[in-house]
N, CA, C and O atoms as CSV, one atom per row, in Angstrom:
chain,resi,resn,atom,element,x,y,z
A,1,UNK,N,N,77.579,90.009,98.026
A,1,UNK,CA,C,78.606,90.979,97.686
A,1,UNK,C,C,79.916,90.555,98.358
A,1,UNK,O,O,80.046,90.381,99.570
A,2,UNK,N,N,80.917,90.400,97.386
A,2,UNK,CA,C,82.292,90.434,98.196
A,2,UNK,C,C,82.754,90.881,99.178
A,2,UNK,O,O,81.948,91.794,99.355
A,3,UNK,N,N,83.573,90.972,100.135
A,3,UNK,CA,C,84.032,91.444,101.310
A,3,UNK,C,C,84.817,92.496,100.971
A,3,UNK,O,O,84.804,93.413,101.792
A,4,UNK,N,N,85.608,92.668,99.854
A,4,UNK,CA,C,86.621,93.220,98.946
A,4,UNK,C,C,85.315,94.372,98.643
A,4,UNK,O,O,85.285,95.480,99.177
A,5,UNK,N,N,84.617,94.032,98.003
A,5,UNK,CA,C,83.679,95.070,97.391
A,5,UNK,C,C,82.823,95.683,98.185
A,5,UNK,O,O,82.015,96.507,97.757
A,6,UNK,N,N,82.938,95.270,99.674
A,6,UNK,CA,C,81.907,95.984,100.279
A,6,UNK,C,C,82.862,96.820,101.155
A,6,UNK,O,O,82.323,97.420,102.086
A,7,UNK,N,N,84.061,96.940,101.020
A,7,UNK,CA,C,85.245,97.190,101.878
A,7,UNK,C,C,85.435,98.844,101.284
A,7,UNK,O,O,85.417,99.902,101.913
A,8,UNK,N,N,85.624,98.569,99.778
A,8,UNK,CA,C,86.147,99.927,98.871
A,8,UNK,C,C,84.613,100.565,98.890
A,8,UNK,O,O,84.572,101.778,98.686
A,9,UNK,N,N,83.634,100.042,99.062
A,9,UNK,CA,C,82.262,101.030,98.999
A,9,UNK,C,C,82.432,101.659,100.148
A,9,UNK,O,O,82.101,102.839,100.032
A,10,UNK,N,N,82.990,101.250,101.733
A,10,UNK,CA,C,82.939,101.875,102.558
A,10,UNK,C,C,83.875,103.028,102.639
A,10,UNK,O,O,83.675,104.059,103.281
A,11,UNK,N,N,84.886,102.752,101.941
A,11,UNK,CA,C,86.453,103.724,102.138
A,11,UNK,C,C,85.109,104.962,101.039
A,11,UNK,O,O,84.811,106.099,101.404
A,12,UNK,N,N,84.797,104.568,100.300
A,12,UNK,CA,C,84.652,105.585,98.738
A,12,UNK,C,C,82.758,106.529,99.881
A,12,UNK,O,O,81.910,107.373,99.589
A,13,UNK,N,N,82.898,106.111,100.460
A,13,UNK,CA,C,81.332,106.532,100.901
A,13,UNK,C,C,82.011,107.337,102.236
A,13,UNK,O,O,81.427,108.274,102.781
A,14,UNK,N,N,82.943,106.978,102.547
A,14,UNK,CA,C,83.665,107.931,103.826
A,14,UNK,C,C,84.359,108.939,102.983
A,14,UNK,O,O,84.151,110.149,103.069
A,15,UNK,N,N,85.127,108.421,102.231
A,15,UNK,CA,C,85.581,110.198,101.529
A,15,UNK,C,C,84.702,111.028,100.691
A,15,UNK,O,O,84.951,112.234,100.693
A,16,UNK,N,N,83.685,110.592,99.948
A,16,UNK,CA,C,82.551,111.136,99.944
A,16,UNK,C,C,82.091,112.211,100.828
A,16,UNK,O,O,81.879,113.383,100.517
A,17,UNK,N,N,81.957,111.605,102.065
A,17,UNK,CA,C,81.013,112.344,103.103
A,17,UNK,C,C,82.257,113.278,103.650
A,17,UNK,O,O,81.794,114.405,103.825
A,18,UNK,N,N,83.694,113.244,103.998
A,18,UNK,CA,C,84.391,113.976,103.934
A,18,UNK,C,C,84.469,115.036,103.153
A,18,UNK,O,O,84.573,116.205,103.524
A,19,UNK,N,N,84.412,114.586,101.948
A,19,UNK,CA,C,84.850,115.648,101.141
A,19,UNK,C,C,83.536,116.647,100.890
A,19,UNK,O,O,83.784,117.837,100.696
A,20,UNK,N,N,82.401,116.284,100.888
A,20,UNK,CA,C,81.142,116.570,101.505
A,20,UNK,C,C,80.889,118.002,102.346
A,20,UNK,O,O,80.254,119.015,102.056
A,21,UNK,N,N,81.622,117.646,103.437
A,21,UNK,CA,C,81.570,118.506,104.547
A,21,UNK,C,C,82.490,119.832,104.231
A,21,UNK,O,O,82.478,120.632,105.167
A,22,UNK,N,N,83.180,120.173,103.248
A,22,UNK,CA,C,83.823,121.430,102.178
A,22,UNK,C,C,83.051,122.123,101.768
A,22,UNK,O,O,83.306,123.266,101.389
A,23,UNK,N,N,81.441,121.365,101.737
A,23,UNK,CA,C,80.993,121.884,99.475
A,23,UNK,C,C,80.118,122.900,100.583
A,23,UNK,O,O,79.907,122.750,101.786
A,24,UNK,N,N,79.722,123.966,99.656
A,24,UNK,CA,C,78.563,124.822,100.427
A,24,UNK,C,C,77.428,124.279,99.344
A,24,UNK,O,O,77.360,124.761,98.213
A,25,UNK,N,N,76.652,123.352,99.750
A,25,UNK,CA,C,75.020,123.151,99.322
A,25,UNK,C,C,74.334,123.626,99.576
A,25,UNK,O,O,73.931,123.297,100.692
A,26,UNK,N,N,73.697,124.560,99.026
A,26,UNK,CA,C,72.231,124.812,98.981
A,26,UNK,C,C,71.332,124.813,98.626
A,26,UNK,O,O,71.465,123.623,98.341
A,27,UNK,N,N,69.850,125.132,98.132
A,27,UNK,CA,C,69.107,124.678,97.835
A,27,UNK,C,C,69.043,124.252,96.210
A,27,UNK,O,O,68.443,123.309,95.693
A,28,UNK,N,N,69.938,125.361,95.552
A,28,UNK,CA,C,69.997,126.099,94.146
A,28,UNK,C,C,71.365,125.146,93.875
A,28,UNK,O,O,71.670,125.011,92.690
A,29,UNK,N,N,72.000,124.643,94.629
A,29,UNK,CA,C,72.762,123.594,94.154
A,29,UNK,C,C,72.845,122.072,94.244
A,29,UNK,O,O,73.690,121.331,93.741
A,30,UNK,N,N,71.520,121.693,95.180
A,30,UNK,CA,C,71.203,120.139,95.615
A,30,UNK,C,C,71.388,119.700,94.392
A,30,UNK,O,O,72.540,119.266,94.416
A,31,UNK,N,N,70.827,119.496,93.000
A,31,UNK,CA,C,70.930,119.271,91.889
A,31,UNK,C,C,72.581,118.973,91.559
A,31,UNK,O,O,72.936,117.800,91.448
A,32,UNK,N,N,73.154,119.608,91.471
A,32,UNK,CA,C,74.223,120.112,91.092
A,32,UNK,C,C,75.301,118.954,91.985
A,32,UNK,O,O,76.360,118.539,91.514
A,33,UNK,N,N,74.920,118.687,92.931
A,33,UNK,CA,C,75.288,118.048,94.277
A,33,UNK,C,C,75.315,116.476,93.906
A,33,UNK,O,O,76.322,115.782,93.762
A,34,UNK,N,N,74.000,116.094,93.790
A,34,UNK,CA,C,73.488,114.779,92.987
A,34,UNK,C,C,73.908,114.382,92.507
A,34,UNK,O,O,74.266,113.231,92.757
A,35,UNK,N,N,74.254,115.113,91.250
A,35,UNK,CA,C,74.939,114.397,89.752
A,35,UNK,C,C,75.864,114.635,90.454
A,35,UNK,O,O,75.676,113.455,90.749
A,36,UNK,N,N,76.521,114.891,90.918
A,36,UNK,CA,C,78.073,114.851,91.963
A,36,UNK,C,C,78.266,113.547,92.268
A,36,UNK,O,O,79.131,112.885,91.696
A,37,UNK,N,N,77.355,112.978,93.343
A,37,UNK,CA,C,77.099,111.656,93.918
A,37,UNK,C,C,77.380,110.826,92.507
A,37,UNK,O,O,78.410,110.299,92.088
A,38,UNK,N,N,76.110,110.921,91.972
A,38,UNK,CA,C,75.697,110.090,90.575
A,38,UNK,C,C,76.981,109.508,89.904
A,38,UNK,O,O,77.170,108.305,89.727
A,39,UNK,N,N,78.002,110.700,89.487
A,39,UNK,CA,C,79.003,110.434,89.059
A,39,UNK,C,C,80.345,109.513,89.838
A,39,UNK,O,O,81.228,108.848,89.297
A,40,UNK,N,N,80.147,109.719,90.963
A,40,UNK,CA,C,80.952,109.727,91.764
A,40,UNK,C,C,80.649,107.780,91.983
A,40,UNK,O,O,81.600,107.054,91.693
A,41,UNK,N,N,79.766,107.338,92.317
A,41,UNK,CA,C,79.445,105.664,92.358
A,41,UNK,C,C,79.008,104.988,91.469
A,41,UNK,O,O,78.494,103.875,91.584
A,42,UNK,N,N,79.272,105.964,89.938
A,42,UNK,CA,C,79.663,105.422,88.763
A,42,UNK,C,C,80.756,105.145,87.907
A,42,UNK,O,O,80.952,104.324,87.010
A,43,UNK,N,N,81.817,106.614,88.751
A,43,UNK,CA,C,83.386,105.904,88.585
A,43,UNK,C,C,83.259,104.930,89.642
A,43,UNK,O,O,83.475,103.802,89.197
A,44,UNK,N,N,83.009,104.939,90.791
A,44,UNK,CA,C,83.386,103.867,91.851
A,44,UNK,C,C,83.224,102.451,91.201
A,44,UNK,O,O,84.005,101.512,91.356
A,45,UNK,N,N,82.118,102.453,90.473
A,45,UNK,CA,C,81.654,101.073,89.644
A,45,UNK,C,C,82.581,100.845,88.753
A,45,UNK,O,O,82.780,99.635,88.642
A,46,UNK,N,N,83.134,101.387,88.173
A,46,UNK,CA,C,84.084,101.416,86.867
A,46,UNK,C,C,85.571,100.760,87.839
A,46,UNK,O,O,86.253,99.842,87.384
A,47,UNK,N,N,85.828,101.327,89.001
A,47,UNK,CA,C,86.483,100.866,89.613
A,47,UNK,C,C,86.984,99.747,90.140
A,47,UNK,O,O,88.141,99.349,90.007
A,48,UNK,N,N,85.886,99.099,90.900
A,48,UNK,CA,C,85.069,97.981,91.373
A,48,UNK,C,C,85.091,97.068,90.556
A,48,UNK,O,O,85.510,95.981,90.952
A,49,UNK,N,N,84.663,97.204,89.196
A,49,UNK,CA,C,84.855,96.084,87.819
A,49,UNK,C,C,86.605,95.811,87.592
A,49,UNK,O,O,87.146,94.777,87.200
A,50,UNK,N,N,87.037,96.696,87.860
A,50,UNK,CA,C,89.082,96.817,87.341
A,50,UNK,C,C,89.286,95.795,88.756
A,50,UNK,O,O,89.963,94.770,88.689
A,51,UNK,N,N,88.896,96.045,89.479
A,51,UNK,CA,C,89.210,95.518,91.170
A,51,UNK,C,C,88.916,93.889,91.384
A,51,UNK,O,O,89.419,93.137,92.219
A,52,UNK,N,N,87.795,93.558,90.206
A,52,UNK,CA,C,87.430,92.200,90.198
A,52,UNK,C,C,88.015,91.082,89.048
A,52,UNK,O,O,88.101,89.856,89.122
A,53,UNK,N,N,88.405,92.092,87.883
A,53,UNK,CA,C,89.855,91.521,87.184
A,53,UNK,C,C,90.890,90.718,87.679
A,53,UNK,O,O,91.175,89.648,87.143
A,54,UNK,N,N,91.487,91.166,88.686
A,54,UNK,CA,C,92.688,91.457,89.252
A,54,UNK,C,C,92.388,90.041,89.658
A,54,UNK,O,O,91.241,89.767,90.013
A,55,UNK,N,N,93.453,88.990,89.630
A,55,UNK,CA,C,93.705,87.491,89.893
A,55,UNK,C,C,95.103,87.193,90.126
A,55,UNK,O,O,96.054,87.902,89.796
A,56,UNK,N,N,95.142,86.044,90.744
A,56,UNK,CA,C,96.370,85.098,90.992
A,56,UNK,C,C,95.883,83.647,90.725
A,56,UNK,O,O,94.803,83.058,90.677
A,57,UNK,N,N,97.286,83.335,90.563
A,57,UNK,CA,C,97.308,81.879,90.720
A,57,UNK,C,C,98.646,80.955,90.840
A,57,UNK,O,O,99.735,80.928,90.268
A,58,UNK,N,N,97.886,80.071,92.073
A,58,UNK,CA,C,99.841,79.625,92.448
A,58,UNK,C,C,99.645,78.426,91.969
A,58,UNK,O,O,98.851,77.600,92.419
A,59,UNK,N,N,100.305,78.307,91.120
A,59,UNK,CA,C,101.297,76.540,90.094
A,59,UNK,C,C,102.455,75.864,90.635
A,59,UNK,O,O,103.151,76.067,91.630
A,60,UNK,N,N,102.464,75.344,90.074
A,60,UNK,CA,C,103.184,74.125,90.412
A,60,UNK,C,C,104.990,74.766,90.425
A,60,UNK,O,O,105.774,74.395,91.298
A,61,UNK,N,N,105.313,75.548,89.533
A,61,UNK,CA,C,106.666,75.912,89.615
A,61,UNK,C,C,106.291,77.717,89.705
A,61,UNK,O,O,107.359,78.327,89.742
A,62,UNK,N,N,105.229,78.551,89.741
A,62,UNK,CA,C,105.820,79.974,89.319
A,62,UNK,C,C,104.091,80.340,90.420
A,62,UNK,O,O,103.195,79.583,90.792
A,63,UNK,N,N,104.321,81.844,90.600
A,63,UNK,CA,C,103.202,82.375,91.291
A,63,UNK,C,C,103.271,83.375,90.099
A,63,UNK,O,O,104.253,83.892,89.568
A,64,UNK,N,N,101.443,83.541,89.734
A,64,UNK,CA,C,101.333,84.550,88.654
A,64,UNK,C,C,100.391,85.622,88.837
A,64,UNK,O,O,99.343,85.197,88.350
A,65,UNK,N,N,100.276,86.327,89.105
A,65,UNK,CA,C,99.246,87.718,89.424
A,65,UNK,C,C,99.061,88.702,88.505
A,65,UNK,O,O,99.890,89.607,88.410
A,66,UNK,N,N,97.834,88.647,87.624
A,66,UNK,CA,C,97.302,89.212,86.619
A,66,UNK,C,C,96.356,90.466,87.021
A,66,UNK,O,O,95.621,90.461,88.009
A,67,UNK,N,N,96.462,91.354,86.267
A,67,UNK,CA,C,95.542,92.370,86.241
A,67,UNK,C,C,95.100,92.913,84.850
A,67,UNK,O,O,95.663,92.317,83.931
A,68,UNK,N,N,94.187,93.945,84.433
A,68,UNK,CA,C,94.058,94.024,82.949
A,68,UNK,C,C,95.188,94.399,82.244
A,68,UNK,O,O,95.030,94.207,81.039
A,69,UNK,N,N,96.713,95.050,82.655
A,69,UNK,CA,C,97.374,96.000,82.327
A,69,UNK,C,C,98.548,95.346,81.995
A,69,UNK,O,O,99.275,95.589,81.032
A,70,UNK,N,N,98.794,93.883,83.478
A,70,UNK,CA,C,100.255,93.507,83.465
A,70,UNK,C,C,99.994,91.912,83.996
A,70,UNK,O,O,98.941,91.676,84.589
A,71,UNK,N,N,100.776,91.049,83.815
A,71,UNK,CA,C,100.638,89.642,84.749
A,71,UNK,C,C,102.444,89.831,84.893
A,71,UNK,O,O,103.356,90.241,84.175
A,72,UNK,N,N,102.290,89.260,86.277
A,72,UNK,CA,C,103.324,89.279,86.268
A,72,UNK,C,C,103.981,87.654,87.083
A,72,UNK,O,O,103.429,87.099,88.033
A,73,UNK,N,N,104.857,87.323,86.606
A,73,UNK,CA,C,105.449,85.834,86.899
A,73,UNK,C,C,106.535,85.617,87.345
A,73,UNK,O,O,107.532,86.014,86.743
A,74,UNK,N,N,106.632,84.830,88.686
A,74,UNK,CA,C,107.696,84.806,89.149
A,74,UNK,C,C,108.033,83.094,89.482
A,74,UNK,O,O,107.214,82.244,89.829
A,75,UNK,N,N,109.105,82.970,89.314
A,75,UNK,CA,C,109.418,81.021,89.327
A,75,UNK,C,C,109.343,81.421,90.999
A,75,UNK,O,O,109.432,82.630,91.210
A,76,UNK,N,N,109.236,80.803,91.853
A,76,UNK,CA,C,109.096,80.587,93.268
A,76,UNK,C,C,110.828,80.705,93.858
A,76,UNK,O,O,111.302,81.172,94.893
A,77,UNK,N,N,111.625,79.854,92.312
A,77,UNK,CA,C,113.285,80.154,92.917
A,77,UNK,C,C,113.706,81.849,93.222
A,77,UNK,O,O,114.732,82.082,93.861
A,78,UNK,N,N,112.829,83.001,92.712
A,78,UNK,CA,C,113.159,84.050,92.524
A,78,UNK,C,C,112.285,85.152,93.557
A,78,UNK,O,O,112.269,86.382,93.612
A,79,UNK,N,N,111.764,84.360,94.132
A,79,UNK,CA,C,110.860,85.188,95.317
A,79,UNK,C,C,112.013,85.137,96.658
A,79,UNK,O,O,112.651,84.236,97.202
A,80,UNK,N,N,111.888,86.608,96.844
A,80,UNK,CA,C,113.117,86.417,98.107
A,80,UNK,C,C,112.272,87.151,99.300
A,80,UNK,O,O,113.042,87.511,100.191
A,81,UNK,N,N,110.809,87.495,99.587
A,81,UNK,CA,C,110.330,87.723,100.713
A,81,UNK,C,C,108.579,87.293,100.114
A,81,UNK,O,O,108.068,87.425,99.002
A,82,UNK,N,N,108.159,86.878,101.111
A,82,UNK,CA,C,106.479,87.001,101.178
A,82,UNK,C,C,105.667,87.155,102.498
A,82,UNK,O,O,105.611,86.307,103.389
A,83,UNK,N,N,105.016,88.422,102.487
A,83,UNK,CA,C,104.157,88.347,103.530
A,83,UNK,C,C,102.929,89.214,103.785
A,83,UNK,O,O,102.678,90.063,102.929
A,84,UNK,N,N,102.316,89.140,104.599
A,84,UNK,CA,C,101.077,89.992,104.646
A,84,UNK,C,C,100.692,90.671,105.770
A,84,UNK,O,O,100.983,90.351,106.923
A,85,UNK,N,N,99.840,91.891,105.323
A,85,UNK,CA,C,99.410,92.721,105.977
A,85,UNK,C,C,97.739,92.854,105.742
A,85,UNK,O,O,96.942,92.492,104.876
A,86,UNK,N,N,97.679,93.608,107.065
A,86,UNK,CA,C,96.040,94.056,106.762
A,86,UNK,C,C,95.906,96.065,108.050
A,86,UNK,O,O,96.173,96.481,109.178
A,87,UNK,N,N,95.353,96.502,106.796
A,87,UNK,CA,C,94.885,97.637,107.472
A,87,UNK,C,C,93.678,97.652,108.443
A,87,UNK,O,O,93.154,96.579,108.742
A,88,UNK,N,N,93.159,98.951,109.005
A,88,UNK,CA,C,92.023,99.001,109.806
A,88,UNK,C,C,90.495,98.409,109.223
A,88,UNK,O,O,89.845,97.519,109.771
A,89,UNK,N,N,90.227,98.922,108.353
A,89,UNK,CA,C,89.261,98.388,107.095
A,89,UNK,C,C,89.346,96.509,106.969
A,89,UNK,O,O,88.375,95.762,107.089
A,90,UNK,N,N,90.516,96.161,106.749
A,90,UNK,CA,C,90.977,95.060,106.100
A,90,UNK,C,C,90.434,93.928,107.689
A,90,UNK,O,O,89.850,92.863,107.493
A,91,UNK,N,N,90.677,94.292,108.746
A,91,UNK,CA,C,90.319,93.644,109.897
A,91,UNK,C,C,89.469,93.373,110.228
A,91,UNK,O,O,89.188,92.363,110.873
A,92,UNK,N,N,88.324,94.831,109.614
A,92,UNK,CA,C,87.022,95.072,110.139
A,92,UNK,C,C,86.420,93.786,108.731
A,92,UNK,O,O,85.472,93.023,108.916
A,93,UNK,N,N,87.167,93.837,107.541
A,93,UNK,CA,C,85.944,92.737,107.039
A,93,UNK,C,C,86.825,91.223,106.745
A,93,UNK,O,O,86.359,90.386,105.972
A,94,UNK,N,N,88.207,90.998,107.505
A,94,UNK,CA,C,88.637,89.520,107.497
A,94,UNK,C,C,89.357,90.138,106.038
A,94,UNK,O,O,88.736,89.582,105.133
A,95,UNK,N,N,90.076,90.766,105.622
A,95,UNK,CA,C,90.621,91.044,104.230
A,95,UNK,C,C,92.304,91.009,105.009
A,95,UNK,O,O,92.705,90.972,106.172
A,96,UNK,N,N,92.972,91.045,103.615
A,96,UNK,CA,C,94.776,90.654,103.522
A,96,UNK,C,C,95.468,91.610,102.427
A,96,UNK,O,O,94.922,92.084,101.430
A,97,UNK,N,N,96.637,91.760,102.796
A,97,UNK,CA,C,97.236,92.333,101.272
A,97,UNK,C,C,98.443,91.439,101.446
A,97,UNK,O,O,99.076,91.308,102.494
A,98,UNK,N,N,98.692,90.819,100.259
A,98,UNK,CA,C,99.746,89.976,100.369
A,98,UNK,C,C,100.715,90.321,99.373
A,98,UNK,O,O,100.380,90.598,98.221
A,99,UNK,N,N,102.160,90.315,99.852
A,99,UNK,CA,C,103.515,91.391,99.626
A,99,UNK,C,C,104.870,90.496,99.043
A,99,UNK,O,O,105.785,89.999,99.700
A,100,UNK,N,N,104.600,90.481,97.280
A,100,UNK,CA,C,105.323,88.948,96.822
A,100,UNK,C,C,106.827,90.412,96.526
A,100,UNK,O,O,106.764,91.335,95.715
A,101,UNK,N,N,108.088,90.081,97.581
A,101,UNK,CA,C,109.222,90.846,96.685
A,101,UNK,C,C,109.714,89.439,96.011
A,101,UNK,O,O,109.927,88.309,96.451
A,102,UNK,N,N,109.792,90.066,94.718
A,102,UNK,CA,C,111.102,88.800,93.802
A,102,UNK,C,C,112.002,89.568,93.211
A,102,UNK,O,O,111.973,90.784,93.399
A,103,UNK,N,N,112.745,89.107,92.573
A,103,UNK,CA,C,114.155,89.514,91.957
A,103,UNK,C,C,113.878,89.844,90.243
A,103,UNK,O,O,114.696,90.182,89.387
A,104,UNK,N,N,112.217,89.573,90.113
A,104,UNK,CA,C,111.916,90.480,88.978
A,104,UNK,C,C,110.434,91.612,89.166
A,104,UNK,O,O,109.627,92.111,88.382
A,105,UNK,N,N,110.680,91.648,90.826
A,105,UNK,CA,C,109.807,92.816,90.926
A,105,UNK,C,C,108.763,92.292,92.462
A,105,UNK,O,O,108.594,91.263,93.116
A,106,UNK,N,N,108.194,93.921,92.478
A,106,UNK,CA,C,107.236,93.680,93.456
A,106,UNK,C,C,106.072,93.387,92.979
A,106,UNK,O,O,105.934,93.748,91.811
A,107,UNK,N,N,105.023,92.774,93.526
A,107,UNK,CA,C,104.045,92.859,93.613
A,107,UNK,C,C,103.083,92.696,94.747
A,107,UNK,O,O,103.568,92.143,95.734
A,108,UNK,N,N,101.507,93.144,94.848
A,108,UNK,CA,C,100.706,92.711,95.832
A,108,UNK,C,C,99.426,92.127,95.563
A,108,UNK,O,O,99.173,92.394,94.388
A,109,UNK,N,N,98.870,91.731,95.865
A,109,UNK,CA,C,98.058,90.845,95.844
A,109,UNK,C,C,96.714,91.348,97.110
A,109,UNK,O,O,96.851,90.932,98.260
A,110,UNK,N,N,95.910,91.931,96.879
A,110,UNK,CA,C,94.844,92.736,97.733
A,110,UNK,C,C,93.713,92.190,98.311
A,110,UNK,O,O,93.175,91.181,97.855
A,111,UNK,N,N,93.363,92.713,99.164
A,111,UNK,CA,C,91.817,92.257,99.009
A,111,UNK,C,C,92.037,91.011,99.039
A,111,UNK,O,O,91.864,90.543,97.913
A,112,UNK,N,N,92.385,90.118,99.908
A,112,UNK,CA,C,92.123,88.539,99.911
A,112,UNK,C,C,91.852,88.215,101.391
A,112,UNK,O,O,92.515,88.605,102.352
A,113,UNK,N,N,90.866,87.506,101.400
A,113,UNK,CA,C,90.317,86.992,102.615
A,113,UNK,C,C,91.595,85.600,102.461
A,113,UNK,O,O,92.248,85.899,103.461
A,114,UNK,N,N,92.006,84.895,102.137
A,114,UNK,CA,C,92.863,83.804,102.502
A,114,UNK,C,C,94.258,84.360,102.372
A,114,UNK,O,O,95.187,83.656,101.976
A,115,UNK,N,N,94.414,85.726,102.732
A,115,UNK,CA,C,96.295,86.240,102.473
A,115,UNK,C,C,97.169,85.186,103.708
A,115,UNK,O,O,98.376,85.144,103.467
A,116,UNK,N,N,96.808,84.491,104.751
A,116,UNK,CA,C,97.648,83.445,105.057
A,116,UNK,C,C,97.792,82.441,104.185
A,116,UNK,O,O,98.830,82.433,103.525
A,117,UNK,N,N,97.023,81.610,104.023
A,117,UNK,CA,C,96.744,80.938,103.250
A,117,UNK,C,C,97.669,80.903,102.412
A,117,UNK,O,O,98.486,79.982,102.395
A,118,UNK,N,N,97.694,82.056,101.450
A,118,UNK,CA,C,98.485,82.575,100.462
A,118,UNK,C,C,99.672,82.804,100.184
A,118,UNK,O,O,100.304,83.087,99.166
A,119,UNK,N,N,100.067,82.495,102.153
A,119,UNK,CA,C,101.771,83.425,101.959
A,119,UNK,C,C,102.332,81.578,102.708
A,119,UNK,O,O,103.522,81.277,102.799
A,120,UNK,N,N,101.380,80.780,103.063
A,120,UNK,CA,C,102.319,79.424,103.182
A,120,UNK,C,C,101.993,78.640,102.085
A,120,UNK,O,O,102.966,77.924,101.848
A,121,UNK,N,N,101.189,78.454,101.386
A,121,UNK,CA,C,101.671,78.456,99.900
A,121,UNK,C,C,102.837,78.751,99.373
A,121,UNK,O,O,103.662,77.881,99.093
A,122,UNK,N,N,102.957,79.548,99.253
A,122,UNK,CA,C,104.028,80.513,98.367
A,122,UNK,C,C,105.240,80.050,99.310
A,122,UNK,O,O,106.161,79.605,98.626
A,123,UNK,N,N,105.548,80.026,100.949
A,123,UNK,CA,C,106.500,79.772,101.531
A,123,UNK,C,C,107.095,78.419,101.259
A,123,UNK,O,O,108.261,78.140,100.983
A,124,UNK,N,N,105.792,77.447,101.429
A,124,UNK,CA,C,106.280,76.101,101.024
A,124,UNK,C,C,106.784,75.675,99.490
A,124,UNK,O,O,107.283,74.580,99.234
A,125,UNK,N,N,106.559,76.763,98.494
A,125,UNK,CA,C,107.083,76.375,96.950
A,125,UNK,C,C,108.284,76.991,97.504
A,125,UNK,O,O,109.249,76.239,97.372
A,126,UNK,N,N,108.563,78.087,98.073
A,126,UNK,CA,C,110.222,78.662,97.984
A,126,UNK,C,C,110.849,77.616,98.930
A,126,UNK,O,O,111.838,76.963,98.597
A,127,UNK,N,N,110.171,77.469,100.245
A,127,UNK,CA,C,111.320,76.056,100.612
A,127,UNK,C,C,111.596,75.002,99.462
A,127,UNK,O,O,112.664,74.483,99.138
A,128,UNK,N,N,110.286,74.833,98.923
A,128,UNK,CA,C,110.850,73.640,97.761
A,128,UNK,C,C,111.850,73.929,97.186
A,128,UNK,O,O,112.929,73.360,97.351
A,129,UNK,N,N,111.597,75.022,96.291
A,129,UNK,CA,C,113.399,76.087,95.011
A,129,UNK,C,C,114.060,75.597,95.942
A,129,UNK,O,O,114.417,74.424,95.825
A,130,UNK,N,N,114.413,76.343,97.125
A,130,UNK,CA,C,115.659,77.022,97.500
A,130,UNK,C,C,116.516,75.619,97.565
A,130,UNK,O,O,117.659,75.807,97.981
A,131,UNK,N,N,116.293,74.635,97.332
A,131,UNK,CA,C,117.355,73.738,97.400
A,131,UNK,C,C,117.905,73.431,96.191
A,131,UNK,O,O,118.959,72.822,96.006
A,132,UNK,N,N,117.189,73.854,95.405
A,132,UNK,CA,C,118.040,73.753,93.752
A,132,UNK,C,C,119.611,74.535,93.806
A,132,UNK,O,O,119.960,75.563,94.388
A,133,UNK,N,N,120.525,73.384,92.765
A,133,UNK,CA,C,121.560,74.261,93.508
A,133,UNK,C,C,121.838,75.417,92.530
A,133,UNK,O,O,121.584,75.477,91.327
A,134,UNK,N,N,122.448,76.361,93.373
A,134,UNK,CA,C,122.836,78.008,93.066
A,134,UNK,C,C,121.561,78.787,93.059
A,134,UNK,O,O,121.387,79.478,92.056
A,135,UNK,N,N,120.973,78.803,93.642
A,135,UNK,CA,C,119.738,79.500,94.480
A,135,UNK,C,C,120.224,79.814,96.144
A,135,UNK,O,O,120.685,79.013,96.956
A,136,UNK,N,N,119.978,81.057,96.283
A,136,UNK,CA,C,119.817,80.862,97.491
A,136,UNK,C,C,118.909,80.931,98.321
A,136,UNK,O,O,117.793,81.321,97.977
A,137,UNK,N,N,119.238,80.500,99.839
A,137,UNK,CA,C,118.029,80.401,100.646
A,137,UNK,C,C,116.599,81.597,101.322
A,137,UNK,O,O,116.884,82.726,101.722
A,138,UNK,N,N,115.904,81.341,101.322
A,138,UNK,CA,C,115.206,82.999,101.352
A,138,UNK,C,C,114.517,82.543,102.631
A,138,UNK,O,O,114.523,81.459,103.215
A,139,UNK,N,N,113.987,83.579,102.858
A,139,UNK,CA,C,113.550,84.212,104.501
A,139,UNK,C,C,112.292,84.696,104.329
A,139,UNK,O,O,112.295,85.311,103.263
A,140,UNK,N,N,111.286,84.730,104.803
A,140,UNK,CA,C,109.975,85.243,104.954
A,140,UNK,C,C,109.293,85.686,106.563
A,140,UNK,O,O,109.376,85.145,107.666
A,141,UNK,N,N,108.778,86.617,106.196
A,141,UNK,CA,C,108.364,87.593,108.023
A,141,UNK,C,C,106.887,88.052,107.634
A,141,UNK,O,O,106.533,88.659,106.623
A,142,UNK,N,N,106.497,87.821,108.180
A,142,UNK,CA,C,104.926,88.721,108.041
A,142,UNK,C,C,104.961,90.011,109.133
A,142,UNK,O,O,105.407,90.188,110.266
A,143,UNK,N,N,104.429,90.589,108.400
A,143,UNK,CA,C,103.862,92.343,109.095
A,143,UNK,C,C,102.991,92.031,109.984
A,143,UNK,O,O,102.423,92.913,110.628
């Protein structure tokens, strides 16, 4: 199992049990309770499948990050920050969120065990651009 996928089972199984601790169960509603669950880590699955869609890929001139809905493409001359973060979760299983701003939009990039990796990549294509002339030079900071 992915690290990514065993990450969102833990977040979705903690608010679960949160939200849990509200319901008044009793005996005449355990049933009722169940198909609660049932439903509940069958959207999670539906979820989980959208979550494993979700791709990148860095080329030779452009970084492209696809999902079912949108891809979105940026030439490397047009990226003016990249960097990454990781939450409490994200530490506990070696995970990244990596933070592309360009000048035709944001995007992120989740759930990646190589988000360094990812952001000197991407740093070393924008040092490459930025010397093309009438570009300018860009800056990158990690969180």
């Amino acid at each position: 199992m992915r690290k990514s996928t065993q990450k969102t089972l833990v977040k979705a199984t903690i608010l679960l049990a949160v939200f849990s601790l509200f319901l008044e169960i009793s005996e005449k509603k355990i049933v009722d309770y169940l198909i609660f669950v049932l439903l509940w880590y069958i959207l999670l699955s539906f979820y989980l499948y959208w979550k494993m869609l979700y791709n990148y890929e860095i080329t030779p001139d452009r970084l492209i990050v696809k999902n079912p809905l949108r891809t979105f493409r940026s030439p490397y001359s047009e990226i003016v920050h990249c960097f990454y973060n990781q939450g409490y979760l994200q530490k506990r299983f070696g995970l990244y969120t990596v933070y592309i701003i360009s000048r035709r939009g944001n995007v992120l990039i989740k759930d990646v065990s190589n988000g360094i990796e990812i952001v000197e990549q991407v740093e070393e294509k924008m040092k490459a651009f930025s010397g093309l002339p009438g570009q300018d030079s860009h800056s990158t900071f990690r969180g």
